[in-house]
Backbone as ProteinMPNN parsed JSONL, in Angstrom:
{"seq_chain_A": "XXXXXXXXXXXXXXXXXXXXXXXXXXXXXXXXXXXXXXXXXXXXXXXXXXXXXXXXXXXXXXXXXXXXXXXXXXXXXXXXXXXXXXXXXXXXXXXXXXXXXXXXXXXXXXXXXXXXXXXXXXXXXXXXXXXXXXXXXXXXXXXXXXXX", "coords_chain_A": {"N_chain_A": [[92.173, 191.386, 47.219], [92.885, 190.874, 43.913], [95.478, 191.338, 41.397], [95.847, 194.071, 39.235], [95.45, 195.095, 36.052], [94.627, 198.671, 34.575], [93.384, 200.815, 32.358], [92.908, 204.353, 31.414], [92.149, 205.273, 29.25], [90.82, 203.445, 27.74], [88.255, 201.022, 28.023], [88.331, 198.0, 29.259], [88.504, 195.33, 27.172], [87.55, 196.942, 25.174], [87.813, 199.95, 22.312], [91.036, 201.039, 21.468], [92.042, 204.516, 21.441], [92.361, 206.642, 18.925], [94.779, 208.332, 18.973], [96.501, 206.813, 20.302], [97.737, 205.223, 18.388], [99.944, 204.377, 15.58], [97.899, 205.927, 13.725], [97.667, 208.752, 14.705], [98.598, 210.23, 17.577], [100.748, 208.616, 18.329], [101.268, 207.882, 21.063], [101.767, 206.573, 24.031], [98.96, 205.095, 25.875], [97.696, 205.721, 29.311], [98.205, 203.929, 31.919], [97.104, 202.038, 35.213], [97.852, 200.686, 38.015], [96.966, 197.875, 40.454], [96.899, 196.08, 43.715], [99.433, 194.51, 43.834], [101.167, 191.605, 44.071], [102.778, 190.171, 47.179], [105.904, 190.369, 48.024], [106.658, 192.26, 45.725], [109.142, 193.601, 43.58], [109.606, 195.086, 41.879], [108.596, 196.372, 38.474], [107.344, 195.044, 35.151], [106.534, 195.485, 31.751], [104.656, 194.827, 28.961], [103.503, 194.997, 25.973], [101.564, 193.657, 23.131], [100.348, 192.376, 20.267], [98.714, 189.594, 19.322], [97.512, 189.286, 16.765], [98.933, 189.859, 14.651], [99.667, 189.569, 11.504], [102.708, 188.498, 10.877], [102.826, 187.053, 13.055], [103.254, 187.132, 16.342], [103.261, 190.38, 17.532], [105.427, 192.776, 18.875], [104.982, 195.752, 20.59], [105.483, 197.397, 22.956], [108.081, 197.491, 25.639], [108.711, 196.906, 28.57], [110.898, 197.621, 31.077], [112.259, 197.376, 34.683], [111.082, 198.799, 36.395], [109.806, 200.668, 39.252], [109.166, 199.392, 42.302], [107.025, 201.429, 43.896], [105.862, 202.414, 41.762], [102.678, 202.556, 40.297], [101.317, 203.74, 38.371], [101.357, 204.662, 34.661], [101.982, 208.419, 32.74], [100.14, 208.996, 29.892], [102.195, 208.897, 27.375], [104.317, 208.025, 28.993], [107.427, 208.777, 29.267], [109.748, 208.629, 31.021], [110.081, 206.315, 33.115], [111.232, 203.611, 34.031], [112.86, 201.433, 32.051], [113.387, 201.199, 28.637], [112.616, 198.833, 26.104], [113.267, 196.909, 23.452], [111.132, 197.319, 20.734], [109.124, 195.171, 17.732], [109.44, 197.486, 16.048], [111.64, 197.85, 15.786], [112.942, 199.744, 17.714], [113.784, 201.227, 20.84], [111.113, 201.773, 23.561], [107.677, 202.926, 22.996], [105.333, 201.384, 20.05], [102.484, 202.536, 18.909], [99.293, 201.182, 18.396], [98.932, 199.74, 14.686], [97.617, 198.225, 12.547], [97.355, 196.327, 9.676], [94.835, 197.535, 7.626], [91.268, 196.492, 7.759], [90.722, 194.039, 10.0], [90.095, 193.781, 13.185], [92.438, 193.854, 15.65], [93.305, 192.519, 18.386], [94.747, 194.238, 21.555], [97.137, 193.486, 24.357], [97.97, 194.488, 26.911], [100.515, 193.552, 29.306], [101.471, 193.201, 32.54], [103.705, 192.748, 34.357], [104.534, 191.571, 37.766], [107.492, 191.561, 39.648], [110.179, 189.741, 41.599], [112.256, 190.755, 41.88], [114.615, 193.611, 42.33], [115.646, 194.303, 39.447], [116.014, 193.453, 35.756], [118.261, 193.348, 35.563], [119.164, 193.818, 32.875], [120.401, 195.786, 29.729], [119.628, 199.062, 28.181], [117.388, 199.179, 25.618], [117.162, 195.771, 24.992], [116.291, 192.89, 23.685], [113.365, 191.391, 23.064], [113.562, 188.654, 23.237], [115.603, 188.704, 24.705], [114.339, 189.813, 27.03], [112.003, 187.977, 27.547], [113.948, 185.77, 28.48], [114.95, 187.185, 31.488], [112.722, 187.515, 32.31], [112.371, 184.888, 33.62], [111.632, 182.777, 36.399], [111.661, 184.899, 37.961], [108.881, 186.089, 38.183], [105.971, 187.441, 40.235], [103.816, 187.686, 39.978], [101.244, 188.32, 37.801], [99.161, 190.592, 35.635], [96.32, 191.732, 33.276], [95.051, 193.584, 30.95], [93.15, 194.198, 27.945], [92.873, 195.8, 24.653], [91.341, 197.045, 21.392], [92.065, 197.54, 18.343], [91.326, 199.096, 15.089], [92.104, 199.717, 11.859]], "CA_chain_A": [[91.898, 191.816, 45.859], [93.335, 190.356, 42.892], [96.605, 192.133, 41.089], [95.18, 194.11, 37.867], [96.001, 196.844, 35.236], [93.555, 198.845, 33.381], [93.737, 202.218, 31.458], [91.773, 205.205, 31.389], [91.951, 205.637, 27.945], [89.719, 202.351, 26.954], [88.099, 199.963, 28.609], [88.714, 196.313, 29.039], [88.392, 194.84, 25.823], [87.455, 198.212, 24.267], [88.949, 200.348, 21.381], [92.258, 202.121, 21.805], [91.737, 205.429, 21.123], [93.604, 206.885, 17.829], [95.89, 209.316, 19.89], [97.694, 205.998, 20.858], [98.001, 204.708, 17.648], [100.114, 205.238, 14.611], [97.495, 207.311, 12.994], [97.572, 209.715, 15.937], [99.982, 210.684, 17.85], [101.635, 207.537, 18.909], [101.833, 208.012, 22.38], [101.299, 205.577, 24.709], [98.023, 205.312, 26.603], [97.819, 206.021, 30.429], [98.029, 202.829, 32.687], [97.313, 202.298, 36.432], [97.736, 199.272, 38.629], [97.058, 197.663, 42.136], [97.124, 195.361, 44.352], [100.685, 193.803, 43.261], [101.793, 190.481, 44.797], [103.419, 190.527, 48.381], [106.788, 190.368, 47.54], [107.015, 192.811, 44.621], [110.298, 194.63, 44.154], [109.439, 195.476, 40.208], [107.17, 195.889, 37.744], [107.719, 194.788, 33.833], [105.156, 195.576, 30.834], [104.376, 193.774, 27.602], [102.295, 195.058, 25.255], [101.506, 192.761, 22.187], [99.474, 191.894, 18.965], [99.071, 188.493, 18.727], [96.858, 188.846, 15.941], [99.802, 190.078, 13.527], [100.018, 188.782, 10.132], [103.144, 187.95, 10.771], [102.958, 186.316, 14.255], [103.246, 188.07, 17.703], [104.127, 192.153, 17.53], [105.708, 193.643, 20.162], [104.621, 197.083, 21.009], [106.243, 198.062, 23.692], [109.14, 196.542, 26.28], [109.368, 198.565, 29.642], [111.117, 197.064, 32.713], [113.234, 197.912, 36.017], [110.04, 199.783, 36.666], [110.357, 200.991, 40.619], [108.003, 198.937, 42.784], [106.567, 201.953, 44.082], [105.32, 203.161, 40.868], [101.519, 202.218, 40.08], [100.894, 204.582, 37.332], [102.132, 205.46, 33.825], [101.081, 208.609, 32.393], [99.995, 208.865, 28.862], [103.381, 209.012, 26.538], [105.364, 207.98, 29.383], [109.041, 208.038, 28.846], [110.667, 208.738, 31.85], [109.985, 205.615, 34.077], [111.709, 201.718, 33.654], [113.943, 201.245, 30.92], [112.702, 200.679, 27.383], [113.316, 197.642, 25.365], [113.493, 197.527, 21.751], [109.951, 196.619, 20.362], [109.286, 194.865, 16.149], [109.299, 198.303, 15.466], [112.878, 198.064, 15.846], [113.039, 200.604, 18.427], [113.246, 200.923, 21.918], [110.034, 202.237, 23.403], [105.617, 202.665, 22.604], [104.805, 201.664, 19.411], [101.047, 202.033, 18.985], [98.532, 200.234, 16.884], [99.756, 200.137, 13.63], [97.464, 196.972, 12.056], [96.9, 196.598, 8.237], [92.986, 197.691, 7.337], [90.632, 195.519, 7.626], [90.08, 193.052, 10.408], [90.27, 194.271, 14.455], [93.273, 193.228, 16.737], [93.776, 192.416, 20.216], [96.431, 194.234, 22.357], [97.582, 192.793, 25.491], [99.054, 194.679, 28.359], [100.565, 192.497, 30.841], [101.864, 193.944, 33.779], [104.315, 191.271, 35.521], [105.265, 192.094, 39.233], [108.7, 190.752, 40.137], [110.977, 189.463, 42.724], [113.746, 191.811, 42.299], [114.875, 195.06, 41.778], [116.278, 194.714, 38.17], [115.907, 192.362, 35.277], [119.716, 193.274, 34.877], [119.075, 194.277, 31.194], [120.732, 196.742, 29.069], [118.402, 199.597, 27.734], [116.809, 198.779, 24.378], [117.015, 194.758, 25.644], [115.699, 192.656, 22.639], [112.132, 190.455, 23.393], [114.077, 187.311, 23.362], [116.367, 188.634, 26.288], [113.482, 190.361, 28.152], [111.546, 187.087, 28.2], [114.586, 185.499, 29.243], [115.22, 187.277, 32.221], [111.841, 187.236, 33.85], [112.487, 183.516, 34.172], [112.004, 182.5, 37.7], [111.373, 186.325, 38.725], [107.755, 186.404, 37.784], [105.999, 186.912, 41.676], [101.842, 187.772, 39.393], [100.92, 188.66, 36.243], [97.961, 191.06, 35.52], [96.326, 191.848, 31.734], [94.119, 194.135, 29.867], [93.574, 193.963, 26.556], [92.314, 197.244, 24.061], [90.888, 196.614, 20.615], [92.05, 198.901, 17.264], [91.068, 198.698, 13.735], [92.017, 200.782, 10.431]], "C_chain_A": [[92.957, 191.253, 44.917], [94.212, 191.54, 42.164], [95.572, 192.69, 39.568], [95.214, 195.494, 37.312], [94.984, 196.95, 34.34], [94.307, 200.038, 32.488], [92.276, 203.101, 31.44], [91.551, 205.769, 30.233], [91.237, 204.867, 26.927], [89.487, 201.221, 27.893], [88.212, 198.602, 28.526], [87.742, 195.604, 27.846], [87.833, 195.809, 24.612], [88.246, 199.393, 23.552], [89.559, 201.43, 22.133], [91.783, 202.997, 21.2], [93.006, 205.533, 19.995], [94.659, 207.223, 18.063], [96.808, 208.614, 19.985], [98.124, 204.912, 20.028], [99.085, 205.587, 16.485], [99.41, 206.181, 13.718], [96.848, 208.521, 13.625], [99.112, 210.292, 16.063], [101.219, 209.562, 18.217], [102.076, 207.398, 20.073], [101.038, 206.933, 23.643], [100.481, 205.834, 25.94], [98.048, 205.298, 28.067], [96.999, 204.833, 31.067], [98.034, 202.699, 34.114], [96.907, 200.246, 36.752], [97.702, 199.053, 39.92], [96.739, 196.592, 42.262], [97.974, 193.847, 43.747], [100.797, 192.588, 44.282], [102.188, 190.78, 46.053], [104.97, 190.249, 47.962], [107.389, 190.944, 46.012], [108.246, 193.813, 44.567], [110.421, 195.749, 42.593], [108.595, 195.298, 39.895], [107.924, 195.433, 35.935], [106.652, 194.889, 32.911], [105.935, 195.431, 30.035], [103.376, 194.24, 26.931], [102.857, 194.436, 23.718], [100.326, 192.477, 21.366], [99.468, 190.563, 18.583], [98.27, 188.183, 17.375], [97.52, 189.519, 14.396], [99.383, 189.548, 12.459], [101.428, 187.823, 10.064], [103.923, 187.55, 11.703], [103.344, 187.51, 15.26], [103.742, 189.429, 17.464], [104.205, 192.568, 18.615], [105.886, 195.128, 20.12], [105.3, 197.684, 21.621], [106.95, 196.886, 25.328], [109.181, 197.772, 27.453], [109.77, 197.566, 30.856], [111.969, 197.546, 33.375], [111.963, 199.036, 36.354], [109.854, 199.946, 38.085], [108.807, 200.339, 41.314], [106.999, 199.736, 43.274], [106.069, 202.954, 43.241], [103.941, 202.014, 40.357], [100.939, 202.962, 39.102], [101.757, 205.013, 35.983], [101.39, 206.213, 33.38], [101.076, 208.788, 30.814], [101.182, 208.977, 28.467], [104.848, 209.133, 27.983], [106.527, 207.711, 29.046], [110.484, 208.564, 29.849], [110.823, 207.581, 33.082], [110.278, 204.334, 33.108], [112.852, 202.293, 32.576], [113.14, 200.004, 29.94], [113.662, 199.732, 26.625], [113.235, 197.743, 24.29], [111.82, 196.661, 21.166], [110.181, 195.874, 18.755], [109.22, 195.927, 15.836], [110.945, 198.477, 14.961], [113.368, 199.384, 16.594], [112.624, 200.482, 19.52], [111.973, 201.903, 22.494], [108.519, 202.044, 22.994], [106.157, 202.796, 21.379], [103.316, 201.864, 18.921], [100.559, 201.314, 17.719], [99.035, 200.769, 15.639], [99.19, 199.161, 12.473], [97.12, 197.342, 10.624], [95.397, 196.627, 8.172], [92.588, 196.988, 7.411], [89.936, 195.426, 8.959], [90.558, 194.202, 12.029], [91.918, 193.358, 14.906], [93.721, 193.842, 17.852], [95.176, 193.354, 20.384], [96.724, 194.64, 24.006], [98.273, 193.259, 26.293], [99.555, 193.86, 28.968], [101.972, 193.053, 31.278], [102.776, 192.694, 34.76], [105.409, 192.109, 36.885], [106.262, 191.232, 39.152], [109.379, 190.87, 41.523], [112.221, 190.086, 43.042], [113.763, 193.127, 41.634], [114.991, 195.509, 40.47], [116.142, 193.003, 37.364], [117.791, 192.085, 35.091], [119.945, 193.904, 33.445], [119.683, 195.63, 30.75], [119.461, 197.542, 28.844], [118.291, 199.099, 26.04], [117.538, 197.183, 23.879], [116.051, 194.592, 23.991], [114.368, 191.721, 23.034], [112.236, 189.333, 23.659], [115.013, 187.495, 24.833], [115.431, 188.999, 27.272], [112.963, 188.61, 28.622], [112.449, 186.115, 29.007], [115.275, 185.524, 30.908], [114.408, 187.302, 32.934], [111.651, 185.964, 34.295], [112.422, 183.224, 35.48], [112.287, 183.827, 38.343], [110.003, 186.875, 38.876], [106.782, 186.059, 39.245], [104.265, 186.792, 41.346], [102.073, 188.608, 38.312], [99.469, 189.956, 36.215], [98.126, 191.474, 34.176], [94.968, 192.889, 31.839], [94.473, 193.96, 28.535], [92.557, 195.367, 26.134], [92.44, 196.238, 22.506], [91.631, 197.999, 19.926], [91.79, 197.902, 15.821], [91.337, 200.08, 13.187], [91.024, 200.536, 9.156]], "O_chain_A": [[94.082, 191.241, 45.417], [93.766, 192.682, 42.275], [94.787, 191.951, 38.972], [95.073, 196.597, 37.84], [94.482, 196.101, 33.604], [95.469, 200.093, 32.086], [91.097, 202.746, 31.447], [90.791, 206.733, 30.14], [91.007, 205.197, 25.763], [90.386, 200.59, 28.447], [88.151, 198.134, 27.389], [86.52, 195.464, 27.802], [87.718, 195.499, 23.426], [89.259, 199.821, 24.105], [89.14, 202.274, 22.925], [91.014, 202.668, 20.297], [94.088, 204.946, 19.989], [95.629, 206.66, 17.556], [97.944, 209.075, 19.876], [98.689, 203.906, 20.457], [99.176, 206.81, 16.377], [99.985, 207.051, 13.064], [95.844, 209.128, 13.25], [100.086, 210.593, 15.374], [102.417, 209.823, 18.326], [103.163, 206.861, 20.285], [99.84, 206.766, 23.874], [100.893, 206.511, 26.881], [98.843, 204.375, 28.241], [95.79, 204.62, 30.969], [99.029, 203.254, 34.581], [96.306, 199.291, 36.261], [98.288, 199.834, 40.67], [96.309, 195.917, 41.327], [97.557, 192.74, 43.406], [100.412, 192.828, 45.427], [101.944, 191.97, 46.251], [104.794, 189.42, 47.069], [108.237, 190.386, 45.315], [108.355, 194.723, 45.39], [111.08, 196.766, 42.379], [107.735, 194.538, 40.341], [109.127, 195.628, 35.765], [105.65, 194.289, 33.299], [107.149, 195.617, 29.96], [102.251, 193.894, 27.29], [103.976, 194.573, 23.222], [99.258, 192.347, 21.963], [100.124, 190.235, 17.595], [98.302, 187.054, 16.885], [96.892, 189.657, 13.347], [98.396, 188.847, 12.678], [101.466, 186.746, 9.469], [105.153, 187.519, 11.666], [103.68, 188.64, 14.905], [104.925, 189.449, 17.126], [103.247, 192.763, 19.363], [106.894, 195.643, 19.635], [105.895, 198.621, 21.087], [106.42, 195.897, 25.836], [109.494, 198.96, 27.382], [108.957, 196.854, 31.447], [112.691, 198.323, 32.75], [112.289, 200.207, 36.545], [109.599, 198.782, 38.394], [107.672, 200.674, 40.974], [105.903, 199.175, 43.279], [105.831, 204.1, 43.622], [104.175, 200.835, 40.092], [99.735, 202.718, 39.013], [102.787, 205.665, 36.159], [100.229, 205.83, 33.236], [102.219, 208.712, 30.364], [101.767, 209.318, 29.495], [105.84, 209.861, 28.03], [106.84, 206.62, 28.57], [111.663, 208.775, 29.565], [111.612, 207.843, 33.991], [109.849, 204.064, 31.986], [113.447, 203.367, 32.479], [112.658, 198.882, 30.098], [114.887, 199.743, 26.51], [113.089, 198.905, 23.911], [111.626, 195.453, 21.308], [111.352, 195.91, 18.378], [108.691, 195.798, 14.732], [111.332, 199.104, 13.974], [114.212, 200.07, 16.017], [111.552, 199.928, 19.762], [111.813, 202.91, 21.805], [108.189, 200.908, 22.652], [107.013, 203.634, 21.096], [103.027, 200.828, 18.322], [101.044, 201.002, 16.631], [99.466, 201.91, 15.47], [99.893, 199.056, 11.469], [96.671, 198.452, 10.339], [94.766, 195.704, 8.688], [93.368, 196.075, 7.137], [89.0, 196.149, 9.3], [91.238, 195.22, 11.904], [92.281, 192.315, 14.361], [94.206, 194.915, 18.211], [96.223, 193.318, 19.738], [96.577, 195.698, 24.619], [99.295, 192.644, 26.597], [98.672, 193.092, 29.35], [103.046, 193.256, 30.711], [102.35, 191.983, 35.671], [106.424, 192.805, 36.916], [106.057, 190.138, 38.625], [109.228, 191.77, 42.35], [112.966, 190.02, 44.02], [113.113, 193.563, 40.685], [114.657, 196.639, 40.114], [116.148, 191.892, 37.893], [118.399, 191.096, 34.68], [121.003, 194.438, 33.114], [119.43, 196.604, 31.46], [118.367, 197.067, 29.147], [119.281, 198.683, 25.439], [118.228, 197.085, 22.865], [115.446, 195.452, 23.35], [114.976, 190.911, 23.734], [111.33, 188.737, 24.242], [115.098, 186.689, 25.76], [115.617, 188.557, 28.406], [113.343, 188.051, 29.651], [112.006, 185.618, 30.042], [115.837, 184.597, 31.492], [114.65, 187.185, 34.135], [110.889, 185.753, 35.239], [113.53, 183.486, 35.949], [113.128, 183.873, 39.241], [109.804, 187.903, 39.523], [106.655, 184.884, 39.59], [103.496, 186.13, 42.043], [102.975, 189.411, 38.074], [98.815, 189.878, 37.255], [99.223, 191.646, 33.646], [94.098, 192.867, 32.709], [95.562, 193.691, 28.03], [91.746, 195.895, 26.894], [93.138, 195.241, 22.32], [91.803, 199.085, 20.479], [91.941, 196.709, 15.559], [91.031, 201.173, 13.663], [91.028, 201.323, 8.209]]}, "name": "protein", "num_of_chains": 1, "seq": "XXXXXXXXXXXXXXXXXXXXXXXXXXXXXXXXXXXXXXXXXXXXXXXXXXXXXXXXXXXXXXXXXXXXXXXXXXXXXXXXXXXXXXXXXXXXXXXXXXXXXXXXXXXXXXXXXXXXXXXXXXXXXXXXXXXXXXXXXXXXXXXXXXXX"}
């Protein structure tokens, strides 16, 4: 079976619910995953807007996530160590897009080769991607839709 993260709070390519947006509660939607790489010792999540206005938004930064964790649940904030998202804060930010038009947002779930990226907590997007360099063992994605 192929590595792959969904959510039980919207289906693949279907809308985020409000709850997990800024005009909710802001709490970040409940994610499950399986069948990780053979050699997984970590997990790392990415959630992202590439359909910003003003280029890629990062949502949320979570890594050192314990290989034997396959589940976050809704407004997790006791598992990995949070990175600092464009919100300027480490941690979920949820949808947050200006009215109008829909945009994409991109889980991705990257299994790794070691225990730790090494990273401080609230790690900036430029050091996260830095350190999964040559640690990255599979990737898996969903994506969730929101509009205001």
């Amino acid at each position: 079976m192929a590595f792959r993260i969904f959510s039980n709070a919207f289906s693949e390519g279907g809308l985020i619910p409000q709850l997990n947006s800024c005009d909710g509660a802001d709490v970040s939607p409940s994610l499950e995953w399986s069948d990780a790489p053979k050699g997984t010792r970590s997990f790392a999540l990415l959630v992202e807007d590439p359909d910003a206005p003003m280029g890629t938004w990062t949502h949320w930064i979570l890594y050192d996530i314990p290989a034997g964790v396959h589940t976050l649940p809704q407004g997790a904030a006791r598992v990995g160590i949070a990175g600092t998202s464009s919100f300027g804060r480490p941690g979920y930010g949820g949808p947050c897009p200006p009215a109008g038009r829909t945009h994409r947002y991109y889980f991705r779930l990257y299994a790794l080769g070691v225990d730790t990226l090494g990273l401080p907590a609230g790690a900036s997007r430029a050091a996260f991607d830095a350190a999964l360099a040559e640690k990255v063992v599979g990737e898996a994605v969903c994506m969730g839709r929101f509009k205001r």
